[in-house]
N, CA, C and O atoms as CSV, one atom per row, in Angstrom:
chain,resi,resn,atom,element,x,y,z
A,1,UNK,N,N,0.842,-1.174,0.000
A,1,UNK,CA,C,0.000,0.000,0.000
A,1,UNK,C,C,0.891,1.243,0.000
A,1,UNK,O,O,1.811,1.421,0.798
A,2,UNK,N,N,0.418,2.342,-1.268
A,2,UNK,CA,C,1.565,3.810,-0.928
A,2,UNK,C,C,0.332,4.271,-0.381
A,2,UNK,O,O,-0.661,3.646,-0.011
A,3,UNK,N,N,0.675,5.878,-0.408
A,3,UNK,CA,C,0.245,6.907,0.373
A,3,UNK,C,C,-1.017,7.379,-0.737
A,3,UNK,O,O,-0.948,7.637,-1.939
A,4,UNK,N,N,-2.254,7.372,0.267
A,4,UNK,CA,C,-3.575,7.935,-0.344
A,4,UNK,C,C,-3.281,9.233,-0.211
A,4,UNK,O,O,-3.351,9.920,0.808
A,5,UNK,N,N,-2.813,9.658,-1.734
A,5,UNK,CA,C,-2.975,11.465,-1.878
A,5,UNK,C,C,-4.190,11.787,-1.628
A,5,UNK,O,O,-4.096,12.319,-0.522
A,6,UNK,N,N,-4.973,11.807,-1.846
A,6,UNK,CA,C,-6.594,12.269,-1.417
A,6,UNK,C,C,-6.329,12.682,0.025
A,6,UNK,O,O,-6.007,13.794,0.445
A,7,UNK,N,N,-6.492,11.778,0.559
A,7,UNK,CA,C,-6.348,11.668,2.073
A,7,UNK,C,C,-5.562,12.352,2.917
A,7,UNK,O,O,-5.821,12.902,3.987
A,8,UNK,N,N,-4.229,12.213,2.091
A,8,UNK,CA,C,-3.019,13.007,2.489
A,8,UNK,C,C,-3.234,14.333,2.811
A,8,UNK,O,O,-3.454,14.868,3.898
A,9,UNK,N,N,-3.117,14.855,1.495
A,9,UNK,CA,C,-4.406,16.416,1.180
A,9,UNK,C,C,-5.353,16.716,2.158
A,9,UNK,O,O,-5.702,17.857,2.460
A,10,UNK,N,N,-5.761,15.696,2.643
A,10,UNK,CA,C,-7.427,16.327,2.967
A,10,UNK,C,C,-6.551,16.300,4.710
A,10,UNK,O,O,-7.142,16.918,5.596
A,11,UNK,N,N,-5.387,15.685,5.036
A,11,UNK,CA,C,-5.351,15.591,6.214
A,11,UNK,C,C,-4.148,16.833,6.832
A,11,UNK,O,O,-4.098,17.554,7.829
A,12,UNK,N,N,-3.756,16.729,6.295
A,12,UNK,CA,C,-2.433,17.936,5.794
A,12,UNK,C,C,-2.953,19.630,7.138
A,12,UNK,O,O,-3.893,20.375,6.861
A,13,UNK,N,N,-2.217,19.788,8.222
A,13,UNK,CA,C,-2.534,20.759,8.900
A,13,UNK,C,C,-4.363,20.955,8.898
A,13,UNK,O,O,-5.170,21.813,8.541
A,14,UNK,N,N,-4.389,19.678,9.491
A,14,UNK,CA,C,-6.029,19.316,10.032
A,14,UNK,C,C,-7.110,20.305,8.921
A,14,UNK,O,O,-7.923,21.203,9.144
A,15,UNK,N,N,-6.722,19.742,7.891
A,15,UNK,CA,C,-7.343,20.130,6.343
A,15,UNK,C,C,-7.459,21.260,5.916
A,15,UNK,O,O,-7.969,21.446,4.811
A,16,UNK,N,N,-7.097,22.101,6.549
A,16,UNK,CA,C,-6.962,24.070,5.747
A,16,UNK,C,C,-5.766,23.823,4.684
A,16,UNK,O,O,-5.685,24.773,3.904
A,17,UNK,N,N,-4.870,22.860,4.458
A,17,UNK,CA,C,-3.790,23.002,3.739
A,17,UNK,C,C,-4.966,22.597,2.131
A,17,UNK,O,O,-5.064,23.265,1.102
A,18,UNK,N,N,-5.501,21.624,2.405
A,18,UNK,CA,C,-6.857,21.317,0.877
A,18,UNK,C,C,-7.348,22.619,0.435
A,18,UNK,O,O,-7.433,22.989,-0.736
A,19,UNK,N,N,-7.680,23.316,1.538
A,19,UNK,CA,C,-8.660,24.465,1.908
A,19,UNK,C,C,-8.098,25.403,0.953
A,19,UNK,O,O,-8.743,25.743,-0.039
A,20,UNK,N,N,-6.675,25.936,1.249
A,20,UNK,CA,C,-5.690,26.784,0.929
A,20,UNK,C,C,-5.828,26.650,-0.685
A,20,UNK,O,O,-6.273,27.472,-1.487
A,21,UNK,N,N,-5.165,25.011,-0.959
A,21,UNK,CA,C,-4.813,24.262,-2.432
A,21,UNK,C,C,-6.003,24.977,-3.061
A,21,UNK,O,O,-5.663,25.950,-3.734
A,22,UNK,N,N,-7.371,24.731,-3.009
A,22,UNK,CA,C,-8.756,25.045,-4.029
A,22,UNK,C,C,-8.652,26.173,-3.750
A,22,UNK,O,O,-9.321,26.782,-4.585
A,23,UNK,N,N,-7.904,27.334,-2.588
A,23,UNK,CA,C,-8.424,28.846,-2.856
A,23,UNK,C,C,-7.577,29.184,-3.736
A,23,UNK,O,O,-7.980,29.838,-4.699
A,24,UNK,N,N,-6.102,28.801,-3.624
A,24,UNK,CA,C,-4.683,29.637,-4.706
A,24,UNK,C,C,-5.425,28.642,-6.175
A,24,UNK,O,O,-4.868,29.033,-7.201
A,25,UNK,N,N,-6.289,27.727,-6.430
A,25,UNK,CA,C,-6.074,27.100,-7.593
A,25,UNK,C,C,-7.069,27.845,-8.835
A,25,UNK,O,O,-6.957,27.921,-10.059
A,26,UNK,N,N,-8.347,28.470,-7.590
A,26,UNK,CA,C,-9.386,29.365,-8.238
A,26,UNK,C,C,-9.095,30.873,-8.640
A,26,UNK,O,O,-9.458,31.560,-9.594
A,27,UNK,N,N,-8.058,31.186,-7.207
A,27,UNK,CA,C,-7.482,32.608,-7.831
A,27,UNK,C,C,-6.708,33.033,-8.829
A,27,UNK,O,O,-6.612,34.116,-9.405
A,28,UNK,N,N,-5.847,31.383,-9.006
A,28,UNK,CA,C,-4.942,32.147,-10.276
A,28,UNK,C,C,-5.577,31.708,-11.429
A,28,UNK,O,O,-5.127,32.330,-12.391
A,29,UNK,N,N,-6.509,30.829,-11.779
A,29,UNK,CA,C,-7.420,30.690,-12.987
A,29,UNK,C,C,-8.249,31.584,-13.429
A,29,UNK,O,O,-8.558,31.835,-14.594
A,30,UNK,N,N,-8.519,31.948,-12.684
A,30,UNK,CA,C,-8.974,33.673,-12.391
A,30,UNK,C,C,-8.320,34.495,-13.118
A,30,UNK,O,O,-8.560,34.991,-14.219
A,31,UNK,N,N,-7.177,34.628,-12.152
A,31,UNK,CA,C,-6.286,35.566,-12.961
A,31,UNK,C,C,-5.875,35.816,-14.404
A,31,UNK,O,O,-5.681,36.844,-15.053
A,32,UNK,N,N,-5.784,34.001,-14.788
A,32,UNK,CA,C,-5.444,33.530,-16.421
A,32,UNK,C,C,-6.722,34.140,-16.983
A,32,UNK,O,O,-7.112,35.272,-17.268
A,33,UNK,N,N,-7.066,33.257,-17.008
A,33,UNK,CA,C,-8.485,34.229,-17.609
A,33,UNK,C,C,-8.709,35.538,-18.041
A,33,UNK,O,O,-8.821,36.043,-19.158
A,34,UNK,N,N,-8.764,36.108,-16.545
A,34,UNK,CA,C,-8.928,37.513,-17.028
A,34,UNK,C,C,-8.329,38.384,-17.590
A,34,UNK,O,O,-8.873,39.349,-18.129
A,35,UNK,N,N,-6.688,38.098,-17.533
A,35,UNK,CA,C,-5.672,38.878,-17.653
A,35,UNK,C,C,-4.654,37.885,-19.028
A,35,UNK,O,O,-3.453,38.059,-19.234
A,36,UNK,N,N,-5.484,36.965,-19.728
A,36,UNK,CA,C,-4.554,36.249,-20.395
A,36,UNK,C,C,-3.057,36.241,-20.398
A,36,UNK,O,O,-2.463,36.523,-21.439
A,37,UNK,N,N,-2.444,35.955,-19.367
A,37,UNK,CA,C,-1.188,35.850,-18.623
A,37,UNK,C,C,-0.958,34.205,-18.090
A,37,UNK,O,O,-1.934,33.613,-17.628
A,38,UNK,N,N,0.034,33.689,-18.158
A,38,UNK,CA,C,0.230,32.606,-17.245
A,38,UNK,C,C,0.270,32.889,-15.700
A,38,UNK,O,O,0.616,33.863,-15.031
A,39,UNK,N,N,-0.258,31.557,-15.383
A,39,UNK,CA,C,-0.051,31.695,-13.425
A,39,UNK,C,C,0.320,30.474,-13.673
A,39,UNK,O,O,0.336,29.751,-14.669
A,40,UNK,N,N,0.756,30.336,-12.058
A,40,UNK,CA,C,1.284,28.845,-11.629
A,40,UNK,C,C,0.744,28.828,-9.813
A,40,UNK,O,O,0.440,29.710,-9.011
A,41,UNK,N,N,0.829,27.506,-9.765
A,41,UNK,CA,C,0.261,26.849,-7.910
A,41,UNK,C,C,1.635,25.901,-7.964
A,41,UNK,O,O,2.031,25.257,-8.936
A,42,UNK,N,N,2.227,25.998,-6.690
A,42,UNK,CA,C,3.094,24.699,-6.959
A,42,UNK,C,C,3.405,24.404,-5.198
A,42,UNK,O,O,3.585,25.226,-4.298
A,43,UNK,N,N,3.383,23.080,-5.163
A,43,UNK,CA,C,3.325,22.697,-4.576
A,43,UNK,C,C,5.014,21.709,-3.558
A,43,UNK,O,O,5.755,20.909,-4.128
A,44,UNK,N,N,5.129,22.070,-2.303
A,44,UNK,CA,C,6.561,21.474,-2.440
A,44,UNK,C,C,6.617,20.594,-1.095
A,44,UNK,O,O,6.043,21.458,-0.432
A,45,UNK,N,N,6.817,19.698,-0.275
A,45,UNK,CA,C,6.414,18.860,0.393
A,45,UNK,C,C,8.006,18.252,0.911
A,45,UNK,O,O,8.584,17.280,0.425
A,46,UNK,N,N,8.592,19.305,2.245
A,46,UNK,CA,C,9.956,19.125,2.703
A,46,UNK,C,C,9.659,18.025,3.666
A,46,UNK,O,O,8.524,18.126,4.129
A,47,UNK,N,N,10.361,16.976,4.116
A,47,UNK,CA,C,10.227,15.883,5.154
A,47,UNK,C,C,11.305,15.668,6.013
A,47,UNK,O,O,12.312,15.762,5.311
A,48,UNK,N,N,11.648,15.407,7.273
A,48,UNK,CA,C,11.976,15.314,8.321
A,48,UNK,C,C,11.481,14.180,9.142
A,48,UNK,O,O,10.276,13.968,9.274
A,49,UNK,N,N,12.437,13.418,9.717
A,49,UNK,CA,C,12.227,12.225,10.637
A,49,UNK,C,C,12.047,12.936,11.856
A,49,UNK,O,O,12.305,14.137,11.934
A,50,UNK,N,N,11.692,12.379,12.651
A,50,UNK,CA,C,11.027,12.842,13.980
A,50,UNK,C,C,12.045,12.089,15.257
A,50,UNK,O,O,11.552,11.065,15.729
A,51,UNK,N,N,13.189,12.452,15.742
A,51,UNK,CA,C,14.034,11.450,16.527
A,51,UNK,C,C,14.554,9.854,15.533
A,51,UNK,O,O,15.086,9.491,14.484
A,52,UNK,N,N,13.922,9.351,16.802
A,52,UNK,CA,C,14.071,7.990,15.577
A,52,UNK,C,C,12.703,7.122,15.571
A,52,UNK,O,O,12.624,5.893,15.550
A,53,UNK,N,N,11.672,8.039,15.592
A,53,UNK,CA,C,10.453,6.898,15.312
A,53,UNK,C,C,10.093,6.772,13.999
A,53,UNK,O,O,10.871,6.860,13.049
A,54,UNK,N,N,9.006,6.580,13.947
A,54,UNK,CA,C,8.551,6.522,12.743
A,54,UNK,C,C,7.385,7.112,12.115
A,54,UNK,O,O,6.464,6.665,11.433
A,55,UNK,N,N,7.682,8.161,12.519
A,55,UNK,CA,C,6.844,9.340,12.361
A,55,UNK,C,C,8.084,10.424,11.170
A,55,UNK,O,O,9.207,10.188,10.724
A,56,UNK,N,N,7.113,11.632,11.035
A,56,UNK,CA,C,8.179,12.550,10.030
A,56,UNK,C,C,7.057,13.869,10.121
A,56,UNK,O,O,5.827,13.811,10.104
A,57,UNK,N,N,7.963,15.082,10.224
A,57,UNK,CA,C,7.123,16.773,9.935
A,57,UNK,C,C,7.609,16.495,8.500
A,57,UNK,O,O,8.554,15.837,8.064
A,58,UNK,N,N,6.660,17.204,7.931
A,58,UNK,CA,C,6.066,17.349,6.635
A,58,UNK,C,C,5.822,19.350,6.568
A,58,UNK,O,O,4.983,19.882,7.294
A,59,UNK,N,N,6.431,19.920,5.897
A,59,UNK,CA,C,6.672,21.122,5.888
A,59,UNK,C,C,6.261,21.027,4.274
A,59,UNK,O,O,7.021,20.780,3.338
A,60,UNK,N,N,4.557,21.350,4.222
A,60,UNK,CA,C,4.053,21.537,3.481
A,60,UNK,C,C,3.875,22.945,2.833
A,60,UNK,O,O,2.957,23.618,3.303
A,61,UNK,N,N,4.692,23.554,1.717
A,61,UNK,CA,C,4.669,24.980,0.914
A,61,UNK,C,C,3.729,24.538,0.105
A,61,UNK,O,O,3.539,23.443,-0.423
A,62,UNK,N,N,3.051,25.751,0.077
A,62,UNK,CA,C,2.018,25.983,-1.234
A,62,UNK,C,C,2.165,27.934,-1.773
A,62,UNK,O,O,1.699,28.932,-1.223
A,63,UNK,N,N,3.060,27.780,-3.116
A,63,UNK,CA,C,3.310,29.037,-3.910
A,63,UNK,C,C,2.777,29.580,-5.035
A,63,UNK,O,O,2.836,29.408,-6.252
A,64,UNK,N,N,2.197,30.347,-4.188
A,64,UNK,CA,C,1.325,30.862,-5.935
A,64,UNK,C,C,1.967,32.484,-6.751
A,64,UNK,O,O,2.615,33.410,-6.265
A,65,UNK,N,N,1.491,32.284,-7.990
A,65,UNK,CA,C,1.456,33.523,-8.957
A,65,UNK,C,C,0.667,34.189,-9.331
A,65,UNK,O,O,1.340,34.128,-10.360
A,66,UNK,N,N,-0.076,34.767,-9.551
A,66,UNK,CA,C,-1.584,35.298,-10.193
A,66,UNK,C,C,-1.316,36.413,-10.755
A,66,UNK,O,O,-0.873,37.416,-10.196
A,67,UNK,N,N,-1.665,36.233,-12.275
A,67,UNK,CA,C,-1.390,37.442,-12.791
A,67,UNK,C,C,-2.249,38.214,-13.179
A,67,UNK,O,O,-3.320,37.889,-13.691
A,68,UNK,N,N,-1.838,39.360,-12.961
A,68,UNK,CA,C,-2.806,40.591,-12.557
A,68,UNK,C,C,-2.598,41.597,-14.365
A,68,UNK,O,O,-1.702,41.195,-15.107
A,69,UNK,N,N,-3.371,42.649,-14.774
A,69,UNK,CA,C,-3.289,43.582,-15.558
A,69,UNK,C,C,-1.799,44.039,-15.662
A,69,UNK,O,O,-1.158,43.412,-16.505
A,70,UNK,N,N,-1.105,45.019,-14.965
A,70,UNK,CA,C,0.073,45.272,-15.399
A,70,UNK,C,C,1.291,44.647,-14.017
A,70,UNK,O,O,2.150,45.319,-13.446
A,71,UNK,N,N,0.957,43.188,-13.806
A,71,UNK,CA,C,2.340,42.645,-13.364
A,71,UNK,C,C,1.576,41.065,-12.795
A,71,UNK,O,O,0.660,40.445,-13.337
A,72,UNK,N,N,2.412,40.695,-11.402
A,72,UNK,CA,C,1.454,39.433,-10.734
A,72,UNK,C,C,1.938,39.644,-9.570
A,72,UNK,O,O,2.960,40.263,-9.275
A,73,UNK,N,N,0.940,38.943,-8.678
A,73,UNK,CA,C,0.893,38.502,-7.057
A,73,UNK,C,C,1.399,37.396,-7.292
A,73,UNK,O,O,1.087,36.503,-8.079
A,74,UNK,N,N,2.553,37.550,-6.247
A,74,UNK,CA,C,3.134,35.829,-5.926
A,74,UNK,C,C,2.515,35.752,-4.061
A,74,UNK,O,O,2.307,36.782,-3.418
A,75,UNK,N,N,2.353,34.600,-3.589
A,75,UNK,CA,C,2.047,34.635,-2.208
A,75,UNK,C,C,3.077,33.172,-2.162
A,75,UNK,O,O,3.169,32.419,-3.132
A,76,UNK,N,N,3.675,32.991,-1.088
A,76,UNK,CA,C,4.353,31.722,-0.258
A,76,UNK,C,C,3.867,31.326,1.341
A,76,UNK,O,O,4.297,31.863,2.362
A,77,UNK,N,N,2.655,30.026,1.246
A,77,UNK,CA,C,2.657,29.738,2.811
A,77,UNK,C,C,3.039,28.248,3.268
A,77,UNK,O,O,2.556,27.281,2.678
A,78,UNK,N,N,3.901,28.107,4.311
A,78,UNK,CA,C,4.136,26.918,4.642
A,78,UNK,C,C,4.137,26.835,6.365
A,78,UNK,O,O,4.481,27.526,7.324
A,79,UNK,N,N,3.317,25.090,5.984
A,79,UNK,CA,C,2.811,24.994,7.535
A,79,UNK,C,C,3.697,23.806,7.483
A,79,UNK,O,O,4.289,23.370,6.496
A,80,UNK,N,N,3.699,23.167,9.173
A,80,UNK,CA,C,4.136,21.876,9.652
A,80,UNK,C,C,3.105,21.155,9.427
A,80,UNK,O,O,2.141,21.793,9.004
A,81,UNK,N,N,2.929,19.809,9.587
A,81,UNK,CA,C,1.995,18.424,9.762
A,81,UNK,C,C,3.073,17.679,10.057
A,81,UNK,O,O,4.266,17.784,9.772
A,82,UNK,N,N,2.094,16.478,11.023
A,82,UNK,CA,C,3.291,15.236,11.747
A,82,UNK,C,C,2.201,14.501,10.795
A,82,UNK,O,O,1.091,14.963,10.531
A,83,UNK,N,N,2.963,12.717,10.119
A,83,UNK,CA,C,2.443,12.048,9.748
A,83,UNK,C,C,3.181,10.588,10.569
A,83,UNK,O,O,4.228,10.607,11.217
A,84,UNK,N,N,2.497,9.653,10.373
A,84,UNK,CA,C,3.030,8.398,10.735
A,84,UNK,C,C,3.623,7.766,9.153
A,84,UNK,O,O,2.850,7.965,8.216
A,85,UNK,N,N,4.516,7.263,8.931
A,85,UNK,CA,C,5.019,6.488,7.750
A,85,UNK,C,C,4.767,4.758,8.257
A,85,UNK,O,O,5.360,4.166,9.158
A,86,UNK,N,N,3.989,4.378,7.592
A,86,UNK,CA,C,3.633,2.852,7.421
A,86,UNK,C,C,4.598,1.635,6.616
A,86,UNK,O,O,5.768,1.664,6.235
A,87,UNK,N,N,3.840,0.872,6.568
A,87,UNK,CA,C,4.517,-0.576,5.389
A,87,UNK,C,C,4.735,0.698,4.548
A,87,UNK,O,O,4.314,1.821,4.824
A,88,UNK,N,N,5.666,0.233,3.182
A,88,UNK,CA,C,6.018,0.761,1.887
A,88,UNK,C,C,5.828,2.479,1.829
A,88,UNK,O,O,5.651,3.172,0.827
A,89,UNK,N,N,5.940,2.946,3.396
A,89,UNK,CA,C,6.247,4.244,3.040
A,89,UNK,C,C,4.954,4.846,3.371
A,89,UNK,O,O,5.274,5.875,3.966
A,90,UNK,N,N,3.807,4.799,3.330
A,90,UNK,CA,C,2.797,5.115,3.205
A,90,UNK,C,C,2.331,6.333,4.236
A,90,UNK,O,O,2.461,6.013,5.418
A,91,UNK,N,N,1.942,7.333,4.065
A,91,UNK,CA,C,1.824,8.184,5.256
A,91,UNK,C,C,0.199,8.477,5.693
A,91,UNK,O,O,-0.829,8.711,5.057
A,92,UNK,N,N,0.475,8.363,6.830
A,92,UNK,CA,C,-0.784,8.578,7.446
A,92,UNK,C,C,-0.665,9.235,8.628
A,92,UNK,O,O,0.403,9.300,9.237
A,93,UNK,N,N,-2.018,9.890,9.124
A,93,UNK,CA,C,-2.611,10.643,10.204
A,93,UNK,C,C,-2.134,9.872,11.557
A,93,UNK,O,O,-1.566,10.481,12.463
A,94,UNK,N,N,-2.397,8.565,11.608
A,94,UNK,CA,C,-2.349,7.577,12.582
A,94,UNK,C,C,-1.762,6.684,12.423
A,94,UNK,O,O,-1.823,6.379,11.232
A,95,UNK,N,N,-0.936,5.758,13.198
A,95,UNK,CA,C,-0.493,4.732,13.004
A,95,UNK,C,C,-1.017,3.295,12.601
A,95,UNK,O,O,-1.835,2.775,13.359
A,96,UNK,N,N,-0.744,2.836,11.840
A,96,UNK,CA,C,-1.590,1.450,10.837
A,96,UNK,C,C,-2.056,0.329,12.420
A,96,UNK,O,O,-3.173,-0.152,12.610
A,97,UNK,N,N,-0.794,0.154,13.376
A,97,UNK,CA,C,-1.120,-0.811,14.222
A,97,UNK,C,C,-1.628,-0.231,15.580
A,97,UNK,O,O,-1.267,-0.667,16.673
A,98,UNK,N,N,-2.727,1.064,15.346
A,98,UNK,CA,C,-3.498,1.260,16.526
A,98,UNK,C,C,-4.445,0.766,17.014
A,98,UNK,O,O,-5.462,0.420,16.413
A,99,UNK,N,N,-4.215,0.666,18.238
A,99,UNK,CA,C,-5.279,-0.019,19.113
A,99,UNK,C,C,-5.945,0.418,19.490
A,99,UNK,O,O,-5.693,1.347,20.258
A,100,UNK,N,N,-7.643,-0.072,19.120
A,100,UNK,CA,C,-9.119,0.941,19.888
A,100,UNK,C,C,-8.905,0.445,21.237
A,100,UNK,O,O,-8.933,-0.753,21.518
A,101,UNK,N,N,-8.684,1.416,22.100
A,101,UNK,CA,C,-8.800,1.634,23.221
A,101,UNK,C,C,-9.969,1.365,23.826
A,101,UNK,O,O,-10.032,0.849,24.942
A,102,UNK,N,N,-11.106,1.742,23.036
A,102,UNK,CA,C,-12.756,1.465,23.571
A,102,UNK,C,C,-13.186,0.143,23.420
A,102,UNK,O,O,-14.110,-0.326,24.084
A,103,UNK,N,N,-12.302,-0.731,22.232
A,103,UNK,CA,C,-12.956,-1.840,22.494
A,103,UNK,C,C,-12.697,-2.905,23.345
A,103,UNK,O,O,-11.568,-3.284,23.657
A,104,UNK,N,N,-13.786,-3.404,23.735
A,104,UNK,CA,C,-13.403,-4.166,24.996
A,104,UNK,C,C,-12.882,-5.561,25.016
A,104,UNK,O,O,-12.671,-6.194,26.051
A,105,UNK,N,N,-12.651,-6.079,23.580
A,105,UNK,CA,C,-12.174,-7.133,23.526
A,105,UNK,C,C,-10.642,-6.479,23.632
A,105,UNK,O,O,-9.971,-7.289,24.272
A,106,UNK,N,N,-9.757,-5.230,23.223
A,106,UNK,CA,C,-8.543,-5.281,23.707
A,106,UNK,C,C,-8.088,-4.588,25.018
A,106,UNK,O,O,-7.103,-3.962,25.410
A,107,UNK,N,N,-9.262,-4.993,25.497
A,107,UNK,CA,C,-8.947,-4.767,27.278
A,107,UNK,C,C,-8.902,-6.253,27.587
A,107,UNK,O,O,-9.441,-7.291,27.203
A,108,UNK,N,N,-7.640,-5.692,28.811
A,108,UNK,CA,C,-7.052,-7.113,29.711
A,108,UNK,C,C,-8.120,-7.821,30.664
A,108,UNK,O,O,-8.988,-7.192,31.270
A,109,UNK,N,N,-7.983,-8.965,30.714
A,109,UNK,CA,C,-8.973,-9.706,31.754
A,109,UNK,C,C,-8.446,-9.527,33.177
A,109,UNK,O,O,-7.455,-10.165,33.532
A,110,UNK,N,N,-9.220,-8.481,34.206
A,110,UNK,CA,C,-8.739,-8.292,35.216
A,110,UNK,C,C,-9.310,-9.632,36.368
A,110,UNK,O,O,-10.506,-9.921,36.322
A,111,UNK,N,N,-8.532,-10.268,37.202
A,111,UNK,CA,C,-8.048,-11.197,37.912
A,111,UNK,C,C,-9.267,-10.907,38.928
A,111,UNK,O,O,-9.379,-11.566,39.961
């Protein structure tokens, strides 16, 4: 199993980073449009191990261009997110071998 981009995205700084992605993706289409100019969204995704677990910060940039009548808006924002890295790399919110706590079959048989 790799990493569900969907998911990834949607989980990314408890989902305003998705939020962010569809606002810079509408503004600079916008911009193309109106201003028949190129724009660009780009996206850049720095990683970091966390000690030595198996976890990693994820220093998610999102850079935009939007071009305007006589020039363009560039904007640059980058947040942290912690992910867990799984089998084959895979990143997730949570760790693959968590244990529901609520259920009562993995509660101990007290004596």
């Amino acid at each position: 199993m790799s990493t569900d981009v969907q998911n990834f995205i949607g989980e990314l700084d408890a989902g305003v980073f998705e939020q962010k992605v569809a606002r810079a993706l509408s503004d600079v289409a916008l911009g193309v449009v109106t201003n028949g100019k190129a724009g660009s969204v780009t996206l850049k995704f720095d990683m970091k191990q966390i000690a030595d677990s198996g976890q990693v910060t994820i220093a998610q940039k999102l850079s935009q261009v939007i071009p305007t009548t006589h020039g363009k808006l560039s904007e640059e924002n980058t947040t942290p997110s912690t992910m867990y890295v799984g089998r084959n790399g895979a990143l997730t919110l949570y760790p693959e071998n968590q244990v529901d706590m609520f259920n009562p079959a993995n509660k101990k048989q007290e004596a």
